[in-house]
N, C-alpha and C positions, 0 to 999 in steps of 0.2 A: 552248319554254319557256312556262310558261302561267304568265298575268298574276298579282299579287300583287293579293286581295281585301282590301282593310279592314275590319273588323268594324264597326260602329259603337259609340263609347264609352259606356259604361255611364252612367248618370247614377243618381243619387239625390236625393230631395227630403228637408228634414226642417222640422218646424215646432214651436217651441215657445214658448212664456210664460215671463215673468219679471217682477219687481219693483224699479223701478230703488233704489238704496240712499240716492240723492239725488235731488230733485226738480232736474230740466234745464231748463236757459236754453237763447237760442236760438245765444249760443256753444258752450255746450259739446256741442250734439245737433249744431249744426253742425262741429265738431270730434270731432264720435265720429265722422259719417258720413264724411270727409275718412280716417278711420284705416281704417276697415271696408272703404270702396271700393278701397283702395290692397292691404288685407290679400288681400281676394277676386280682386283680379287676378290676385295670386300664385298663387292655387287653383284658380283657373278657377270661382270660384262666381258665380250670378248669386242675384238675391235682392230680397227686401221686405222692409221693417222699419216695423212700426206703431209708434209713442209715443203715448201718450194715459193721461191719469189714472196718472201714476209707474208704465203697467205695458207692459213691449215685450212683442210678438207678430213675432217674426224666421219668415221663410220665407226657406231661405236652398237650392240646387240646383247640383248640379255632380258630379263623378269624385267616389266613396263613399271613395276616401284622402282628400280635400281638405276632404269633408265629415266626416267621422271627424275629423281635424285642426282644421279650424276649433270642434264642437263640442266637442271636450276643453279650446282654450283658453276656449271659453267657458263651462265650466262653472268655470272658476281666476280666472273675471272680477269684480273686487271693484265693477265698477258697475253688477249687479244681483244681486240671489239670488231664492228661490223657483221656481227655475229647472223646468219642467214640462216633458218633453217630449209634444207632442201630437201629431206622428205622425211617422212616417221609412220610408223606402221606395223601390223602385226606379219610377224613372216614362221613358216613352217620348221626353219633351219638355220645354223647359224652359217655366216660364210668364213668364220676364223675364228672355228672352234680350239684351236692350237694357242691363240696368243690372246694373250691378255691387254694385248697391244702391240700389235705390227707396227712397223715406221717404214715408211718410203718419203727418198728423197736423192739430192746427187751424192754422189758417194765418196764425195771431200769431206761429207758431213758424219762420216763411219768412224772418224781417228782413233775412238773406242770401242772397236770391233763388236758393237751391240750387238746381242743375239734376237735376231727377227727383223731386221734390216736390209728391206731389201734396193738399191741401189734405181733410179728411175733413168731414163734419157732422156736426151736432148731437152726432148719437149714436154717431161715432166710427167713419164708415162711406165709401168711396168704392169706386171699378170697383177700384182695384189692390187694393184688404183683399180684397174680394170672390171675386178673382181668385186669391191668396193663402189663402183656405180653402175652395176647389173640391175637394173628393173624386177 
């Protein structure tokens, strides 16, 4: 009887832009992220989420059901519009297989010492955006 081989599971990444509807404190980004992190475990998605200047940039990776899934709720999501998708695809690897959702943004937006926050400059920049819009 010959052994059973695994495939390796599919992944897909997608990234898009948005506008949030209301300008975010640092409760309520930290209560979106509390909901997202919880929502993505379900899906097995791992992910980054920029805030800065009222507008998200979500890099969100995982099974293309999960990802299909999470992107339909999020286009029915009344806390942002302008909703842009900027790229979706199948990719080999995850780039933030650690977090169930990373947060970057300026770092007044920390007051609750989230864990996986990482703090942006000036101009709205750190390693995980970075990392986040690699090709």
């Amino acid at each position: 009887m010959r052994g059973f081989v695994r495939e390796p599971a599919m992944l897909e990444r997608l990234v898009y832009r948005s506008r949030s509807t209301h300008k975010l404190g640092s409760l309520h980004l930290f209560n979106l992220l509390v909901q997202c992190r919880e929502k993505n475990r379900r899906l097995d998605i791992t992910g980054h989420l920029l805030y800065t200047e009222e507008v998200f940039v979500q890099c969100i990776e995982g099974p293309p059901e999960g990802i299909e899934s999470l992107w339909q709720s999020l286009q029915r999501d009344e806390r942002h519009h302008q909703i842009e998708l900027l790229s979706r695809g199948p990719v080999k690897e995850r780039r933030f297989p650690e977090w169930s959702m990373a947060f970057s943004s300026y770092s007044h937006f920390n007051k609750y010492k989230m864990p996986g926050f990482f703090p942006v400059d000036h101009a709205g920049m750190n390693l995980a955006v970075e990392r986040c819009a690699e090709v």
